[in-house]
MDAnalysis code that builds the backbone (N, CA, C; Angstrom):
import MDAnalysis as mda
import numpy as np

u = mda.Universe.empty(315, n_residues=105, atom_resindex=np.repeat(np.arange(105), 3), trajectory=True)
u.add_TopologyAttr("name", ["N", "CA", "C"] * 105)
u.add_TopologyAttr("resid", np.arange(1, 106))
u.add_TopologyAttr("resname", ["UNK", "UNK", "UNK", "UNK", "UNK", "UNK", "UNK", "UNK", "UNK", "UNK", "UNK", "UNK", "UNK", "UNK", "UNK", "UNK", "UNK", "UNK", "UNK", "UNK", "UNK", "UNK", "UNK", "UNK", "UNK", "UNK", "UNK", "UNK", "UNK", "UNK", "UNK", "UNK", "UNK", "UNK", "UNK", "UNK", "UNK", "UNK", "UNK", "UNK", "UNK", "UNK", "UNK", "UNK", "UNK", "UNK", "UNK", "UNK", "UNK", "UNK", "UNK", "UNK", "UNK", "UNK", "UNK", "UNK", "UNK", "UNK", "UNK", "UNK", "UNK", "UNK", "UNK", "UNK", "UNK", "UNK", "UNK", "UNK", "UNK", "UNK", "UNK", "UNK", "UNK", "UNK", "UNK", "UNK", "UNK", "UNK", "UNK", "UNK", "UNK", "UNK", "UNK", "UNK", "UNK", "UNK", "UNK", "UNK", "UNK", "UNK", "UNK", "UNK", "UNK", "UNK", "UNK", "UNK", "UNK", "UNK", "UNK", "UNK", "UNK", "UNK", "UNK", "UNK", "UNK"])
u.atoms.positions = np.array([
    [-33.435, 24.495, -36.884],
    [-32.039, 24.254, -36.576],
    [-31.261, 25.553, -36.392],
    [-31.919, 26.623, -36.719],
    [-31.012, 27.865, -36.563],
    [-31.078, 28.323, -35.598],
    [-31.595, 28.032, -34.603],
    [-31.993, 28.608, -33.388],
    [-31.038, 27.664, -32.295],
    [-30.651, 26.606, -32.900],
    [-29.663, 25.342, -31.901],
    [-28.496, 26.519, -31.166],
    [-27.452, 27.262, -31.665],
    [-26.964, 27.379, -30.699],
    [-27.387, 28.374, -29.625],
    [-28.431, 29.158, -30.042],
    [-29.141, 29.861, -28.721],
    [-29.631, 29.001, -28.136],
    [-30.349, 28.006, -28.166],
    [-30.686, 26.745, -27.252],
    [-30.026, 26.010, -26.659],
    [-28.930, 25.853, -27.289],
    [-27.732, 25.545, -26.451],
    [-27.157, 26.097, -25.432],
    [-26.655, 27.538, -25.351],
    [-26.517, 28.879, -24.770],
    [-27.217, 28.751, -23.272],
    [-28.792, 28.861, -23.691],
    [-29.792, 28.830, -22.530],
    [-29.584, 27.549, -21.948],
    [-29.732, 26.355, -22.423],
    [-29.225, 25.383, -21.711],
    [-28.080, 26.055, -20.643],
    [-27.303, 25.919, -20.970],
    [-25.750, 26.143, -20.575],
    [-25.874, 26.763, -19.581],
    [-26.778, 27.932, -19.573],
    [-26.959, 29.092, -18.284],
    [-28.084, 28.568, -17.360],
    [-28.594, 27.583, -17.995],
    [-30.165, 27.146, -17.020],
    [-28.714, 26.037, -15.574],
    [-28.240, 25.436, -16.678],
    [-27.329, 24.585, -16.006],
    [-26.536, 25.354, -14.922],
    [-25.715, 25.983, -15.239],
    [-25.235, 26.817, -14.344],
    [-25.834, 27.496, -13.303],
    [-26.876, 27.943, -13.276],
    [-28.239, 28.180, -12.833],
    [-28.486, 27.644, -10.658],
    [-28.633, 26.606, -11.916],
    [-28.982, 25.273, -10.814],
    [-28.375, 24.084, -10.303],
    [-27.071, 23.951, -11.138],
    [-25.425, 23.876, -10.451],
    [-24.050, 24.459, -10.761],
    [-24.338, 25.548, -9.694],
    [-23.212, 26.245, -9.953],
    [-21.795, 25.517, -9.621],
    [-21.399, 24.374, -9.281],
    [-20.392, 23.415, -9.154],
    [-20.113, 23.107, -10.146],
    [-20.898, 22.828, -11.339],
    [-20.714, 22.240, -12.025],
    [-19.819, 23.494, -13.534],
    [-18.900, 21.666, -13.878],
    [-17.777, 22.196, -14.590],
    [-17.987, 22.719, -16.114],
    [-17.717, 24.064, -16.648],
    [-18.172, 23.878, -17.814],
    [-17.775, 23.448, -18.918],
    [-18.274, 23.283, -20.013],
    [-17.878, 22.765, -21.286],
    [-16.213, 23.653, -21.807],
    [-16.383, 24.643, -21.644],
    [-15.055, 24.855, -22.034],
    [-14.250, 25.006, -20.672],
    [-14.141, 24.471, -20.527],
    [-13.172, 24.658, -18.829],
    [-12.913, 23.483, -19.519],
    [-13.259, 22.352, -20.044],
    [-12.842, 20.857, -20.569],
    [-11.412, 20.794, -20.969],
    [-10.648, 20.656, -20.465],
    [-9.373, 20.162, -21.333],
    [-9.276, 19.296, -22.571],
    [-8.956, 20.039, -23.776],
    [-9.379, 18.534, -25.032],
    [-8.299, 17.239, -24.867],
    [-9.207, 16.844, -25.428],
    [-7.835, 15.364, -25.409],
    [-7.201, 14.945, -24.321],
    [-6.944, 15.015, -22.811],
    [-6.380, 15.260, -21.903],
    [-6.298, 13.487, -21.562],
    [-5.434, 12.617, -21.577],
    [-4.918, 11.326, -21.323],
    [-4.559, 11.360, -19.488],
    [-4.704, 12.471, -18.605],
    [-4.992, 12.551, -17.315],
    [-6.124, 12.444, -17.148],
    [-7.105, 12.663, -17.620],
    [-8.380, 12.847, -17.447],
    [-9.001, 10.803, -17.958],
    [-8.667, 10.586, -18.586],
    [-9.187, 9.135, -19.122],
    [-8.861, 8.055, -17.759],
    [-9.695, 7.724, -17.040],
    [-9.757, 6.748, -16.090],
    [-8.939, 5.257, -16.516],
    [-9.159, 5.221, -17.765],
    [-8.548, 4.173, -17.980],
    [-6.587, 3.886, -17.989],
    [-6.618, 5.447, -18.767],
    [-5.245, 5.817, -18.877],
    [-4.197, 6.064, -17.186],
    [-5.069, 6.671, -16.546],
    [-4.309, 7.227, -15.503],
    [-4.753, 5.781, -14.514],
    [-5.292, 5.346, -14.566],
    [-5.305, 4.407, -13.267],
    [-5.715, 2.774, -13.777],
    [-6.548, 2.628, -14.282],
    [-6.635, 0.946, -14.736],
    [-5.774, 0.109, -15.180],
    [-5.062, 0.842, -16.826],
    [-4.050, 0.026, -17.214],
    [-2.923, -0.094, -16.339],
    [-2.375, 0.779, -15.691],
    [-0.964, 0.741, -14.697],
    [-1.398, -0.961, -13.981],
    [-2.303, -0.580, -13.348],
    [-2.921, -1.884, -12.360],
    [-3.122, -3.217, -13.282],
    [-3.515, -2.911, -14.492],
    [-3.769, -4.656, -15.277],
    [-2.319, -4.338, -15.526],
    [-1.454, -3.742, -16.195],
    [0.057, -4.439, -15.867],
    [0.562, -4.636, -15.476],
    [0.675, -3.906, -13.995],
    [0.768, -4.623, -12.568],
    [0.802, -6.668, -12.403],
    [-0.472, -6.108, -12.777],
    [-0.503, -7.657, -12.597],
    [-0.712, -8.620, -13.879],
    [-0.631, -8.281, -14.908],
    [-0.296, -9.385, -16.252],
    [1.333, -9.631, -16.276],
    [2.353, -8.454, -15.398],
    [3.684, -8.793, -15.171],
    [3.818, -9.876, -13.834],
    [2.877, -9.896, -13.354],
    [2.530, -11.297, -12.435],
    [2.138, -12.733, -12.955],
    [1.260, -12.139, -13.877],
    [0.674, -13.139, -14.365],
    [1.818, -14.412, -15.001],
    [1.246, -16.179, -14.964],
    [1.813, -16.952, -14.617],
    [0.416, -17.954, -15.286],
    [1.255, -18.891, -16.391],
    [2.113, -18.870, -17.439],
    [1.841, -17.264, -18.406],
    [3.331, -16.891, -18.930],
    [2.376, -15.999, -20.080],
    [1.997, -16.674, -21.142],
    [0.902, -15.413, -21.631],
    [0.861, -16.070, -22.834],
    [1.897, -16.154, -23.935],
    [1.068, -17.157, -24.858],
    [2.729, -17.828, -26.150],
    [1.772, -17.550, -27.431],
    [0.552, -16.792, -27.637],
    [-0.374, -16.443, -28.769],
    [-1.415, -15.428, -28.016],
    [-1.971, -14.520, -29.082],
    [-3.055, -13.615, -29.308],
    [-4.415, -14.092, -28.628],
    [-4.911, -15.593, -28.904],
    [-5.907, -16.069, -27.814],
    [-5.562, -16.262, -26.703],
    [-4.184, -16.541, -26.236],
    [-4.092, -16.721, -24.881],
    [-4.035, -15.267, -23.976],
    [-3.440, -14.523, -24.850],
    [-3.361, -13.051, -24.212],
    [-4.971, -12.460, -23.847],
    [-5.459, -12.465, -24.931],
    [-6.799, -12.401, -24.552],
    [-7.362, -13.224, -23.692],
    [-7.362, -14.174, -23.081],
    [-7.885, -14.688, -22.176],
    [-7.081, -14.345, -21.037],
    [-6.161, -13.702, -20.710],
    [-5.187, -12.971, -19.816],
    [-5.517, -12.378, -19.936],
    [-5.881, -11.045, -20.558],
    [-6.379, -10.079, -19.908],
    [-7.652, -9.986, -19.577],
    [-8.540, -10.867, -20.159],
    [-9.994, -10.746, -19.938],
    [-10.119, -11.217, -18.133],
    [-9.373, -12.472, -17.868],
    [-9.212, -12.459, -16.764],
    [-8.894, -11.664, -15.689],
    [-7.878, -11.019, -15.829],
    [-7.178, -9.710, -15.311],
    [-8.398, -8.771, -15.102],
    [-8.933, -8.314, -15.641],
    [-9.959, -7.375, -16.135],
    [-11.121, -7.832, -15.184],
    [-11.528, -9.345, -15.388],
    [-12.846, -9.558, -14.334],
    [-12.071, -9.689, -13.147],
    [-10.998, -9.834, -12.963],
    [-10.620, -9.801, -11.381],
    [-10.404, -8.758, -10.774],
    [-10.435, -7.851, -11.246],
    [-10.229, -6.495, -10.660],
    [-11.610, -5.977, -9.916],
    [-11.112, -5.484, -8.701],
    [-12.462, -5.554, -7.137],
    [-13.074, -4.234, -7.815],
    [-14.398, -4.337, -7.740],
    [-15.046, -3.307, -7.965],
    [-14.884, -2.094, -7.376],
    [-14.787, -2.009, -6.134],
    [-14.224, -0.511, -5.645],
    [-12.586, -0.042, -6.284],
    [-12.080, -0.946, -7.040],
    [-10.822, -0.155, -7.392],
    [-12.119, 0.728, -8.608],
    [-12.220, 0.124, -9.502],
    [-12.952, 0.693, -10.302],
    [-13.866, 2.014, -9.872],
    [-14.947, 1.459, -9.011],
    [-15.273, 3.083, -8.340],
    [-14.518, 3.798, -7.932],
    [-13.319, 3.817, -6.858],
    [-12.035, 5.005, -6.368],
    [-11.845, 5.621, -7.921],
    [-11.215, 4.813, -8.941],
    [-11.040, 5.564, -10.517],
    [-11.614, 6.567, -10.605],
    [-13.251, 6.210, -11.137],
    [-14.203, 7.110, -11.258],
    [-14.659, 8.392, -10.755],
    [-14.643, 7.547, -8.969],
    [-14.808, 8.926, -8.099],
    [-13.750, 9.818, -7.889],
    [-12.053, 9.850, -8.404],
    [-11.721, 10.655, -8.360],
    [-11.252, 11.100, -9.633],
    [-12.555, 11.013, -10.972],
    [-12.057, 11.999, -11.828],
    [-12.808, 13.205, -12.096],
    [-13.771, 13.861, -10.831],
    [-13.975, 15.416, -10.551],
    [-12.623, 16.132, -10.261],
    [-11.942, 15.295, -8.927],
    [-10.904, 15.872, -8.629],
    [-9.764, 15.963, -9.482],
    [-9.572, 15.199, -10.502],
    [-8.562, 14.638, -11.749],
    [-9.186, 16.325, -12.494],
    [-10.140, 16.485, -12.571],
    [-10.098, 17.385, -13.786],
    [-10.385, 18.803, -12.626],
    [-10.713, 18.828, -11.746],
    [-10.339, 20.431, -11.380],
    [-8.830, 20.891, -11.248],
    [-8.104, 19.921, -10.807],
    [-6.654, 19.664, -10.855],
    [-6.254, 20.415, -12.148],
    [-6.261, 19.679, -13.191],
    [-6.130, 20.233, -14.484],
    [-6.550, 21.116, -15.248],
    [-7.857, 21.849, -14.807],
    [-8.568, 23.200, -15.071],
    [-7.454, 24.171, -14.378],
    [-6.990, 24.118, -12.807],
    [-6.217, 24.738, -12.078],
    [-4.704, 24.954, -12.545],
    [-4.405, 24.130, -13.453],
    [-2.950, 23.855, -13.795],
    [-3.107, 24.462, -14.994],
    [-4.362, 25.458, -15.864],
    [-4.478, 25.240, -16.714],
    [-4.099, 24.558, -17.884],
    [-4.460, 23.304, -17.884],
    [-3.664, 22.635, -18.870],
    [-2.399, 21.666, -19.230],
    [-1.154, 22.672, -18.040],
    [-0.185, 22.178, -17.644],
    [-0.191, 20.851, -17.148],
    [1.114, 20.439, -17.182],
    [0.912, 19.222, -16.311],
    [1.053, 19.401, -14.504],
    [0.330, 18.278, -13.897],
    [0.117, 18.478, -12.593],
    [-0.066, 17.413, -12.129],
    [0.381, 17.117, -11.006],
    [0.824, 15.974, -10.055],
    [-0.660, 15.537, -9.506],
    [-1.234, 14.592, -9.140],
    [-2.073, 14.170, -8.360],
    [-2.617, 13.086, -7.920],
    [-2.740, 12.651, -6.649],
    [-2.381, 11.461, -6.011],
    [-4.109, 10.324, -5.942],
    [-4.796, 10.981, -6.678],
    [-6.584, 10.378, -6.056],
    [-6.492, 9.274, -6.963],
])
């Protein structure tokens, strides 16, 4: 085990290595609620439409079955667009270091 973070290290540089695109571990923004797919783009859209939604619910099981619905109705490519633009979500925010920063993907 004493040898883990030199193994780690070499990892790190083998990686870099052989993709140099690729983002590194500390370039990571911690905690970053821009960066969470769910935060920046899913929930907006299920409240979107649970403020559509028709009857509301009047209890805790019905809500849950509102959103579970909500949730399977949502088209699979919204879900992929999310995903695929959180490379661009986080170079954005590497660039801003940190700051906040506008971005439309």
């Amino acid at each position: 085990m004493a040898h883990l973070p030199y193994t780690a290290a070499l990892a790190q540089d083998w990686i870099k290595k052989k993709y140099p695109g690729l983002i590194g571990k500390n370039e990571w923004p911690p905690s970053s609620p821009d960066l969470n797919t769910l935060d920046y783009h899913v929930w907006g859209e299920m409240l979107g439409r649970y403020q559509k939604y028709t009857p509301k619910p009047t209890n805790i099981a019905e809500l849950k079955t509102a959103l579970l619905s909500i949730w399977n109705d949502l088209p699979q490519e919204f879900i992929d667009k999310a995903i695929l633009s959180f490379r661009n979500r986080l170079q954005s925010r590497i660039a801003a270091t940190g700051g906040h920063f506008e971005h439309s993907a």
